[in-house]
C-alpha positions as CSV (number, residue, x, y, z in Angstrom):
1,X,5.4,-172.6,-103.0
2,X,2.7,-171.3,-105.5
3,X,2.3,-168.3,-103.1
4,X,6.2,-167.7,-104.0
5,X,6.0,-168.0,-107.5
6,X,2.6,-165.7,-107.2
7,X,4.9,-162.7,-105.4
8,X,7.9,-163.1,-107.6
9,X,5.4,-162.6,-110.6
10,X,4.4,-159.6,-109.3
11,X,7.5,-158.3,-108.9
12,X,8.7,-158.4,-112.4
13,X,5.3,-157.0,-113.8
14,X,5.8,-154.0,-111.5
15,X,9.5,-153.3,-112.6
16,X,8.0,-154.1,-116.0
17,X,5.7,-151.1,-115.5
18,X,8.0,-149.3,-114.2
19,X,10.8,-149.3,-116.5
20,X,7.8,-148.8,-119.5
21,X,6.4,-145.5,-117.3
22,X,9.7,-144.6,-117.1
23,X,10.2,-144.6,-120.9
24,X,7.2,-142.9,-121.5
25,X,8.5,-140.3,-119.3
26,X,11.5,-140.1,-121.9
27,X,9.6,-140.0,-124.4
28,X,9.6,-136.7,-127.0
29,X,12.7,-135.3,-124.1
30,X,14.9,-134.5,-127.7
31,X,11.5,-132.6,-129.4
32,X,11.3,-130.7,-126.6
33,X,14.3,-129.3,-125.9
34,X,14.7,-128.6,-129.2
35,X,11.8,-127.2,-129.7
36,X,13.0,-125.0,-126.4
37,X,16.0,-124.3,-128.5
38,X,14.0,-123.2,-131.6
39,X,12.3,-120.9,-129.9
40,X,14.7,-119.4,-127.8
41,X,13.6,-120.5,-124.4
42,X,15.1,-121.9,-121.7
43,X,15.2,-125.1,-120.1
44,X,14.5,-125.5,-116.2
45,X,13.8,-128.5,-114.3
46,X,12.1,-128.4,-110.9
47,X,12.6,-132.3,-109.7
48,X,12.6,-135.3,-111.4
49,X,10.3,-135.1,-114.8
50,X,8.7,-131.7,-114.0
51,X,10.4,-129.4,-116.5
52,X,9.4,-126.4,-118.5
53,X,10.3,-124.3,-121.4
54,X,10.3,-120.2,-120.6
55,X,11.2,-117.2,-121.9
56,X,9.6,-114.6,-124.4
57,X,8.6,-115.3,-128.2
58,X,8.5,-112.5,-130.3
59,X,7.9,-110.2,-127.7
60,X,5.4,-112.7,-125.7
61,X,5.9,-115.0,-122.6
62,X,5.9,-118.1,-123.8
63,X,5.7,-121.1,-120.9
64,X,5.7,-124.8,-121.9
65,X,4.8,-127.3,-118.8
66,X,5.7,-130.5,-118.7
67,X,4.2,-132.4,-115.6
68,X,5.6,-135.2,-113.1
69,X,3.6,-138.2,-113.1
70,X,2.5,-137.2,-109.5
71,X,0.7,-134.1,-111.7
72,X,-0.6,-136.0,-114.0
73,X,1.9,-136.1,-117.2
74,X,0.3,-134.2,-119.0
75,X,1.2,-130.5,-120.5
76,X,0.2,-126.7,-120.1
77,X,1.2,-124.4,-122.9
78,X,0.4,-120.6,-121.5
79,X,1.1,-117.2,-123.7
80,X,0.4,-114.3,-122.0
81,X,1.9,-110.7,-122.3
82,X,5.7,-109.9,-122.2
83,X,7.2,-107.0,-123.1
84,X,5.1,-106.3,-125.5
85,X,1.5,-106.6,-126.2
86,X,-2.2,-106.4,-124.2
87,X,-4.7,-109.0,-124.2
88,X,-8.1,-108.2,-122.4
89,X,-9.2,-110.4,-119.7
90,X,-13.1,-109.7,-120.6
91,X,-12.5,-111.5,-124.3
92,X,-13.0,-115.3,-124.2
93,X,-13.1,-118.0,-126.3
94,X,-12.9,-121.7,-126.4
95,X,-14.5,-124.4,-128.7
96,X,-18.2,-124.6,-128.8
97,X,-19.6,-127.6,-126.6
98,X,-21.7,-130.1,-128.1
99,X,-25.4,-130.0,-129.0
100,X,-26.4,-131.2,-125.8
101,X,-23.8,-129.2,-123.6
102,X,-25.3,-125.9,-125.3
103,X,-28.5,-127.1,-123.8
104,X,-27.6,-126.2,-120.6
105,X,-25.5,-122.6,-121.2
106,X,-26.2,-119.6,-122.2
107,X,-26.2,-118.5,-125.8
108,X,-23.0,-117.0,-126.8
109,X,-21.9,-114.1,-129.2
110,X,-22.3,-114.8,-133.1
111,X,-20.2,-112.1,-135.2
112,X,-21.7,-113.2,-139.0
113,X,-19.2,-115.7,-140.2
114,X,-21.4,-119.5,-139.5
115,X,-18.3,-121.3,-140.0
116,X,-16.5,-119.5,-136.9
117,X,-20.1,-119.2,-134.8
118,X,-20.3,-122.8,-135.2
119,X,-17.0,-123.9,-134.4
120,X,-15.8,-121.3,-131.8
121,X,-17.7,-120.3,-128.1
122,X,-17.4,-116.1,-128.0
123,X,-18.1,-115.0,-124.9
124,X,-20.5,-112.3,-125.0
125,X,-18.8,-110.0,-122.6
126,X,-17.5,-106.9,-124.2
127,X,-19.7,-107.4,-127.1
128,X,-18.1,-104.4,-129.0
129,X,-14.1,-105.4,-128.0
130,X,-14.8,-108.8,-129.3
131,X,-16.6,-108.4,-132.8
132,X,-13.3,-105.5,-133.4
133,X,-11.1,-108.1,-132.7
134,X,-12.4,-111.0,-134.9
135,X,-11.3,-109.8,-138.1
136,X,-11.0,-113.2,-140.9
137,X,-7.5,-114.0,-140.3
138,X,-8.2,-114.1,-136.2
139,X,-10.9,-116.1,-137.0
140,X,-9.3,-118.5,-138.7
141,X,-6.5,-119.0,-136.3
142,X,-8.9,-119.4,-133.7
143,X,-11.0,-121.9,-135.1
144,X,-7.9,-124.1,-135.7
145,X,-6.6,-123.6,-132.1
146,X,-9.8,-124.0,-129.7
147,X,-10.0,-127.5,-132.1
148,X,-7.2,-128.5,-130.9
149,X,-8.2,-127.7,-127.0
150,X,-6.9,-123.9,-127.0
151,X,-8.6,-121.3,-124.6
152,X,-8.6,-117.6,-124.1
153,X,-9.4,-116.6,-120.8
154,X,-8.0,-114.1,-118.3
155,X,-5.6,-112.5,-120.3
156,X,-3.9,-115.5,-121.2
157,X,-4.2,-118.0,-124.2
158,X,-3.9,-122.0,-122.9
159,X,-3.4,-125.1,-124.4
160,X,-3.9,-127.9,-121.4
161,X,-4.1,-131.5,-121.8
162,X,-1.7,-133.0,-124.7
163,X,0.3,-136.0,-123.2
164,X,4.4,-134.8,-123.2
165,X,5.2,-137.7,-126.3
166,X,1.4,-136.3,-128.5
167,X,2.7,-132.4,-127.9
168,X,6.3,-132.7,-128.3
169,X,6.3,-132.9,-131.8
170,X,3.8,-130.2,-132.5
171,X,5.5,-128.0,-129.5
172,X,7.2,-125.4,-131.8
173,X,4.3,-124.9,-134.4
174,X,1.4,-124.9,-131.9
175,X,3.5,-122.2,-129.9
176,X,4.3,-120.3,-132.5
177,X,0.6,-120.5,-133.7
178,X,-0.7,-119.4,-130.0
179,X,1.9,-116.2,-130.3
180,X,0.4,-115.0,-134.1
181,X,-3.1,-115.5,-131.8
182,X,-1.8,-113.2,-130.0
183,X,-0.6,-110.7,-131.9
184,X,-4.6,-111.2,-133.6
185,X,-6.0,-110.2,-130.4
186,X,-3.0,-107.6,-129.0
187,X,-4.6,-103.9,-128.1
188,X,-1.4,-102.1,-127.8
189,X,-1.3,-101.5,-131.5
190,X,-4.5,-100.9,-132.9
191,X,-7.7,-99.2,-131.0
192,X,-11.2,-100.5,-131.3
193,X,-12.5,-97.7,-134.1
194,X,-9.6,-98.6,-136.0
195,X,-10.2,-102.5,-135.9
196,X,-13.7,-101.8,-136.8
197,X,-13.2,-99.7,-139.4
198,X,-10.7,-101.9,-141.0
199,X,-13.1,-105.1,-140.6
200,X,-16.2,-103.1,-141.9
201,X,-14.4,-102.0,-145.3
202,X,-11.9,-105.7,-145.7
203,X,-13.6,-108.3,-144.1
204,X,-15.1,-110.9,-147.0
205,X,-18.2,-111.5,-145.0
206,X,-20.8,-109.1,-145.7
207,X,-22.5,-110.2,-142.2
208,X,-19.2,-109.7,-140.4
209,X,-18.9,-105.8,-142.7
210,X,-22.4,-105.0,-141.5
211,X,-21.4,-105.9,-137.5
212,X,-18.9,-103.9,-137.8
213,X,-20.0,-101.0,-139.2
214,X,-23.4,-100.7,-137.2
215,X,-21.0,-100.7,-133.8
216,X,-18.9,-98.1,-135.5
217,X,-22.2,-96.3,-136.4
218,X,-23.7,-96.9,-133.2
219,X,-20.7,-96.1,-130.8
220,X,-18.2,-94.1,-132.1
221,X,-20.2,-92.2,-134.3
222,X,-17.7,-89.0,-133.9
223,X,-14.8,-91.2,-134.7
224,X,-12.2,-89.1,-136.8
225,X,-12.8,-92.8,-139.1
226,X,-16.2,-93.0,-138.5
227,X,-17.8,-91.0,-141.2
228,X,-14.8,-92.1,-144.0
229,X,-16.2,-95.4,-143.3
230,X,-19.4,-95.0,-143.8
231,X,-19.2,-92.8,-146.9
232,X,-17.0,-96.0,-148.7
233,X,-19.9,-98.3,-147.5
234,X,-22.1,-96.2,-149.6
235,X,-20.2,-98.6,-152.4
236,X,-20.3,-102.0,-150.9
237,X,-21.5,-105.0,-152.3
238,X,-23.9,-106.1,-150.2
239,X,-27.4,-104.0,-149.6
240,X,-27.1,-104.3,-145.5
241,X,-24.2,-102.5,-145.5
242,X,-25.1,-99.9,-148.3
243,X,-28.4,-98.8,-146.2
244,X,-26.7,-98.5,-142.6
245,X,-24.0,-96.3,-144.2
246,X,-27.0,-94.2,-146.3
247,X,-28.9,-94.0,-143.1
248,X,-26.1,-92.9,-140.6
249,X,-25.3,-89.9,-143.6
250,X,-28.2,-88.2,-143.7
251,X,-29.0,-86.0,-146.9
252,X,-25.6,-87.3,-148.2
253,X,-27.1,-91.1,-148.2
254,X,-30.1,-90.3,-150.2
255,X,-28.9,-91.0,-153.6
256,X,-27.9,-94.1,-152.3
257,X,-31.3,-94.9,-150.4
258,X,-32.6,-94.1,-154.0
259,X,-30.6,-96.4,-155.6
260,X,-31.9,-99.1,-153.0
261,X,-35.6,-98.6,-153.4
262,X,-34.7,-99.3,-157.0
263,X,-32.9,-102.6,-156.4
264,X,-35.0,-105.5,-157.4
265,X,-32.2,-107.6,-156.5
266,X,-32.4,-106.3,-152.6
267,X,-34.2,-107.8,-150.1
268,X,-37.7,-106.5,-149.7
269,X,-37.4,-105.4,-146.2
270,X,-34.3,-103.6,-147.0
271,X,-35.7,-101.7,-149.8
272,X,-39.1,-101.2,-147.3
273,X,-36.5,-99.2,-145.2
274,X,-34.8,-97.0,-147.3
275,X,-38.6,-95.9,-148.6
276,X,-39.3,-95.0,-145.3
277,X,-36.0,-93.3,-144.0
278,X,-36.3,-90.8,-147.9
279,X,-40.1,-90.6,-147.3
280,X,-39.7,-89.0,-144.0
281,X,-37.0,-87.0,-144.6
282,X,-36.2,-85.8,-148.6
283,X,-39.0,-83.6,-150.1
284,X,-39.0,-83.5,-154.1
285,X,-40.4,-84.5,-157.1
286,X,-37.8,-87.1,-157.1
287,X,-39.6,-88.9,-153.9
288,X,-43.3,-89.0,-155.7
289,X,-41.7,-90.9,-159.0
290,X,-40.2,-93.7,-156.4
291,X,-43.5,-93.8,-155.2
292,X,-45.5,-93.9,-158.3
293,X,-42.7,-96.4,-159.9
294,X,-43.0,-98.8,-157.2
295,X,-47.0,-98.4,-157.0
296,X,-47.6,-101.3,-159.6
297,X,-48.1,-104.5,-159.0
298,X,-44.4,-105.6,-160.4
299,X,-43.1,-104.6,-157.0
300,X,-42.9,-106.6,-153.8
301,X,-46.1,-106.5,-151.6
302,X,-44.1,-105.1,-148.7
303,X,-42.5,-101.9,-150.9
304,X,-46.3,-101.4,-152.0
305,X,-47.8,-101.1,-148.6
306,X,-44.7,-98.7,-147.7
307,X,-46.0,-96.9,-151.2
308,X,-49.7,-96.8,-150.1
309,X,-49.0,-95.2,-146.8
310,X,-46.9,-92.6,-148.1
311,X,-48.8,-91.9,-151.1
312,X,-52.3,-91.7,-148.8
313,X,-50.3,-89.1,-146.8
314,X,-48.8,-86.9,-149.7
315,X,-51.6,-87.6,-151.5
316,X,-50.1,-88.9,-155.0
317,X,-52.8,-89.2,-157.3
318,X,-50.4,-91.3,-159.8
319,X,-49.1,-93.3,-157.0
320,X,-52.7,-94.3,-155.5
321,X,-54.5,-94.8,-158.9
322,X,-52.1,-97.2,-159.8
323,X,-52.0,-99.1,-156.6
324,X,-55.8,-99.7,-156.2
325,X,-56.0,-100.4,-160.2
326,X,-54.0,-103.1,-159.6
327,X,-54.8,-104.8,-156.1
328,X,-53.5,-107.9,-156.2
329,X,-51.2,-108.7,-153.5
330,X,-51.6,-105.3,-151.5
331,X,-52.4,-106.5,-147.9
332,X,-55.8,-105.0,-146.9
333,X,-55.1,-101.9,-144.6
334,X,-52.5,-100.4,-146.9
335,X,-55.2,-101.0,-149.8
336,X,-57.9,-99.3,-147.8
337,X,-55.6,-96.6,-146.7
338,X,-54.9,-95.7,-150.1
339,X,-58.7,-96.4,-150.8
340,X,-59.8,-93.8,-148.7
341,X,-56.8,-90.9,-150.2
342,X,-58.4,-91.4,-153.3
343,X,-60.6,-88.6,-152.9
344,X,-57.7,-86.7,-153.6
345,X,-58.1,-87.7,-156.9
346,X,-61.7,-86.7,-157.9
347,X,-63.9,-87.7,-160.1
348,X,-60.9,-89.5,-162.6
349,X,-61.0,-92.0,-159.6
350,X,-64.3,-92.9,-159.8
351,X,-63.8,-96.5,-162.3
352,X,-61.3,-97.6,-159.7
353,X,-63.3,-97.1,-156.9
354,X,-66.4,-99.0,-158.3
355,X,-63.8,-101.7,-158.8
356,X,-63.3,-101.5,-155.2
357,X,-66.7,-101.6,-154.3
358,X,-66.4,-105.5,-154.7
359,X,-63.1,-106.2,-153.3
360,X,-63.3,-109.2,-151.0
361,X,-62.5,-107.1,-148.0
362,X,-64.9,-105.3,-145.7
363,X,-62.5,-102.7,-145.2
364,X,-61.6,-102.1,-148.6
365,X,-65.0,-101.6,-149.5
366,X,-65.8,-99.7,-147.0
367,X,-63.6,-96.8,-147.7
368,X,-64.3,-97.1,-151.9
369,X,-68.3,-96.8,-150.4
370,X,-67.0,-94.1,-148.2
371,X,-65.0,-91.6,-150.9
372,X,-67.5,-92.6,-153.8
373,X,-70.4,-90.4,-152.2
374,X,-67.6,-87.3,-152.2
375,X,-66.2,-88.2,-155.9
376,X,-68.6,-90.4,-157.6
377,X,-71.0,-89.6,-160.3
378,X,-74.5,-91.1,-161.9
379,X,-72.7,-94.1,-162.3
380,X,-71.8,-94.8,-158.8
381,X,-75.7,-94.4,-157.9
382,X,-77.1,-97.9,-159.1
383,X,-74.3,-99.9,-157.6
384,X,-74.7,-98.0,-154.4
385,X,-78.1,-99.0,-154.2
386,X,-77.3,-102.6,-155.6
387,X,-75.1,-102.7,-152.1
388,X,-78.1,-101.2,-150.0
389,X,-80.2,-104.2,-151.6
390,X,-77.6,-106.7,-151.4
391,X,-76.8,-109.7,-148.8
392,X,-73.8,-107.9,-147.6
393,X,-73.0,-106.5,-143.9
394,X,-75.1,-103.9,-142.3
395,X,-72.1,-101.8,-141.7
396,X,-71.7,-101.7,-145.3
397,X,-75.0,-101.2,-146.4
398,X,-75.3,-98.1,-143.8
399,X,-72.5,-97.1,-145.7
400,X,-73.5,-97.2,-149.2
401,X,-76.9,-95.5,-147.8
402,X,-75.0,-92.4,-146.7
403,X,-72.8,-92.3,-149.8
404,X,-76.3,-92.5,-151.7
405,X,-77.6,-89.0,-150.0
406,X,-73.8,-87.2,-150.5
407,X,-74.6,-87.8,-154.2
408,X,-78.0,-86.7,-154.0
409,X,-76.8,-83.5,-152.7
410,X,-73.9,-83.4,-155.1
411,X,-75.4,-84.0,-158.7
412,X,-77.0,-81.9,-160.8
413,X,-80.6,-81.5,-160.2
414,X,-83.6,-80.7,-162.9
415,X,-85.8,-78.0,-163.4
416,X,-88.2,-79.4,-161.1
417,X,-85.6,-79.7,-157.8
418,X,-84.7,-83.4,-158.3
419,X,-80.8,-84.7,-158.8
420,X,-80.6,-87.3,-161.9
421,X,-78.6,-90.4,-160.8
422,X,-78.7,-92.7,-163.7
423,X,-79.2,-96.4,-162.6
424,X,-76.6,-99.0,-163.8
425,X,-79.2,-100.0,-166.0
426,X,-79.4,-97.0,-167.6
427,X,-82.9,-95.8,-166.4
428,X,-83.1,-92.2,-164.4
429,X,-84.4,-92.3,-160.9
430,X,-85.4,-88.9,-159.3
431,X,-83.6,-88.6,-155.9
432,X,-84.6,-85.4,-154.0
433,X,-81.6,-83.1,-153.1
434,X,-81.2,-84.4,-149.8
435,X,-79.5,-81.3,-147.7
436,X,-80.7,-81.9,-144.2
437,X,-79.8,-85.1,-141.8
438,X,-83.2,-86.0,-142.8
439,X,-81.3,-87.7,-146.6
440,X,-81.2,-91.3,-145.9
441,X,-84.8,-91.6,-144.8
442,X,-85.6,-89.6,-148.0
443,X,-83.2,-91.9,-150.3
444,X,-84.7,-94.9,-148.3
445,X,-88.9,-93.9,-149.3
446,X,-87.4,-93.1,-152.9
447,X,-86.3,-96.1,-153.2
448,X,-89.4,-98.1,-152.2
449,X,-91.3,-95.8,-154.7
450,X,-88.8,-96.8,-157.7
451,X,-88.9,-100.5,-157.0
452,X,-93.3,-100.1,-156.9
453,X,-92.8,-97.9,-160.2
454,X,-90.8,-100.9,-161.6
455,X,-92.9,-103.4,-160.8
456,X,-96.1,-101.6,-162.5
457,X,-93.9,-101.1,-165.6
458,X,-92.5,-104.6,-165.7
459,X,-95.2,-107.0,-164.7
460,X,-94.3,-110.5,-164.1
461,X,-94.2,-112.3,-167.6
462,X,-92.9,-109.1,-168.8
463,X,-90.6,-109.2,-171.7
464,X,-87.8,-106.8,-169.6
465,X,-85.2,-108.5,-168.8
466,X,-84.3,-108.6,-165.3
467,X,-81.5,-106.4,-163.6
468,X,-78.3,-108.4,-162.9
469,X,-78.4,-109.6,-159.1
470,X,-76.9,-106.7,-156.6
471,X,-73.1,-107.3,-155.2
472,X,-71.6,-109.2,-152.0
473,X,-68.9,-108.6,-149.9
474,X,-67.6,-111.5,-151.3
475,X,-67.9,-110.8,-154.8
């Protein structure tokens, strides 16, 4: 009889289950329909526990699912377009996955607010639709919803999944939450120029202002609101935004670009470009003095390489004195650029460029070598032949050999036909004016000549003291 016992056991646990399913079926039936009742909606039931709420909220189909067991019993909450409103089918969004699910798709669309990028999956479709619709207060709603197992896809905005008892509670609320997303993301009202226009002068983001703009900028630049914009982001707050609006206005931005380059607060790179866009484009006085201010060594390394090629090109005496007086920090080609302009300076440049001579870089040397044999004087004779004699590269002391004869044909020569270059020293050495290609070979026999001279005059034991070792590269 235990085999009795066994079946009338199971029996009353499955009328047990039963009766509970059937409860659980119950469950929430009052917070639905009066949440159906809230909202205006109507109640239809298609068999048995498969029911749904429909009708239109403010203007929005509203649908509220509630599934048969045999369907899962679960819920589907859709809004979609009534009689009134437009959602796009190419905008999408739907809580980001986890860190390992990104792994394995592809990267979607950040708009400049981390909070929202981190919390919400943007499709990147319709880049330019999307980043006009996100203004803050979307965003926000968004970020809420998706948490809470929201989509937006195909037009339509979908919560799936809550079981009937969970959602009933919350119906109301999460509907009317899903409708103001709605109304967030609706085309009918607003065009894309407009909602990026608004978002570039409102949003609190700066991020999300500059986005915003540079698409305006970018494509819609003969929007009737384009150039307004643009002219009030001459004002913002934040430095990004201020140079896309200077650089979209032309001649009318230049104050502004100014007023940038001036900025110690602004990022380097920023300030880098607002150098280049007025250096390439405004003419003035106005343009040298941002040069020359920003030539010193109180200014960022980058905005002093901008400096030195501009300076090199135009020339700027002020400007490239003060940049190779004060070297520290320059990266090398920008120095050597400037270097090399100093010619345009003349003879006042000569103390720098002897300075340069021993700069730790090859290059830099190189052109100092290079523009002291058009600009140097008596002076720049001994340490040119200290480099000639020195441990240095032979590219260097090829250099410093022809620099040697552009002086010899440049100085002043005595009665007899010979150019005084006064050794570092202080003694004279006669250099023949060297004005055929024959110079170097000339300077070269002159030189052995002094150094035998020397010796004869100085014999070892001597009392003269010796002359200070020659100069590196790398001193």
């Amino acid at each position: 009889m235990d085999w009795l016992w066994l079946i009338i056991g199971g029996v009353a646990s499955a009328g047990t289950l039963w009766a509970a399913t059937r409860a659980a079926l119950g469950t929430g039936r009052a917070d639905w329909l009066a949440a159906g009742r809230a909202l205006g909606l109507q109640t239809v039931v298609a068999r048995g526990h498969t029911w749904l709420l429909d009708g239109e909220v403010d203007g929005w189909q509203a649908r509220a699912e509630r599934l048969s067991l045999d369907e899962g019993h679960r819920t589907r909450v859709i809004v979609r377009p009534g009689s009134g409103g437009r959602l796009s089918a190419e905008i999408a969004f739907a809580a980001e996955p986890s860190a390992l699910q990104r792994l394995a798709v592809a990267p979607d669309l950040a708009v400049g607010d981390p909070a929202f990028d981190d919390a919400v999956r943007v499709s990147p479709n319709a880049h330019t639709l999307t980043v006009a619709l996100l203004d803050a207060a979307t965003r926000k709603r968004l970020r809420t919803l998706t948490a809470l197992g929201v989509r937006v896809e195909g037009g339509e905005i979908i919560l799936r999944g809550p079981a009937p008892a969970t959602l009933a509670a919350d119906l109301e609320a999460r509907l009317r939450a899903m409708v103001q997303l709605a109304k967030g993301l609706d085309l009918s009202e607003l065009g894309v120029e407009a909602r990026l226009a608004r978002n570039a002068r409102r949003d609190p983001l700066p991020a999300v202002r500059a986005l915003n703009l540079s698409l305006l900028l970018a494509h819609h630049a003969d929007h009737p609101l384009t150039a307004p914009t643009a002219r009030s982001a001459l004002t913002d707050d934040d430095a990004a935004v201020r140079l896309q609006a200077a650089l979209h206005l032309g001649a009318d931005g230049h104050p502004t670009l100014g007023r940038l380059v001036n900025d110690g607060a602004a990022p380097a790179a920023l300030r880098v470009q607002a150098l280049q866009r007025l250096a390439a484009s405004a003419g003035g006085e106005w343009v040298d003095a941002l040069l020359i201010n920003h030539a010193g060594a109180d200014s960022p390394a980058a905005l002093r390489a901008e400096v030195a090629h501009h300076a090199a090109r135009r020339r700027l005496a002020p400007a490239l004195l003060s940049l190779c007086h004060q070297p520290a920090g320059l990266p090398a080609e920008p120095l050597a650029r400037a270097t090399a302009a100093l010619g345009a300076v003349g003879p006042d440049a000569e103390p720098t460029l002897l300075a340069l001579v021993t700069h730790p870089e090859p290059t830099v040397q190189r052109a100092a070598i290079d523009v002291l044999g058009h600009v140097g004087g008596a002076p720049s004779a001994g340490l040119l032949r200290r480099v000639v004699g020195g441990r240095g590269p032979a590219a260097l002391k090829d250099a410093a050999e022809a620099a040697l004869a552009r002086l010899a044909e440049r100085l002043p020569t005595t009665p007899g036909g010979l150019s005084l270059v006064a050794a570092e020293a202080g003694a004279l050495s006669a250099v023949p004016v060297a004005a055929t290609p024959q110079a170097a070979g000339a300077l070269a026999a002159l030189r052995e000549g002094s150094q035998g001279q020397r010796a004869q005059r100085d014999p070892p034991g001597g009392s003269r003291a010796a002359d200070p070792a020659p100069p590196t590269p790398e001193g």
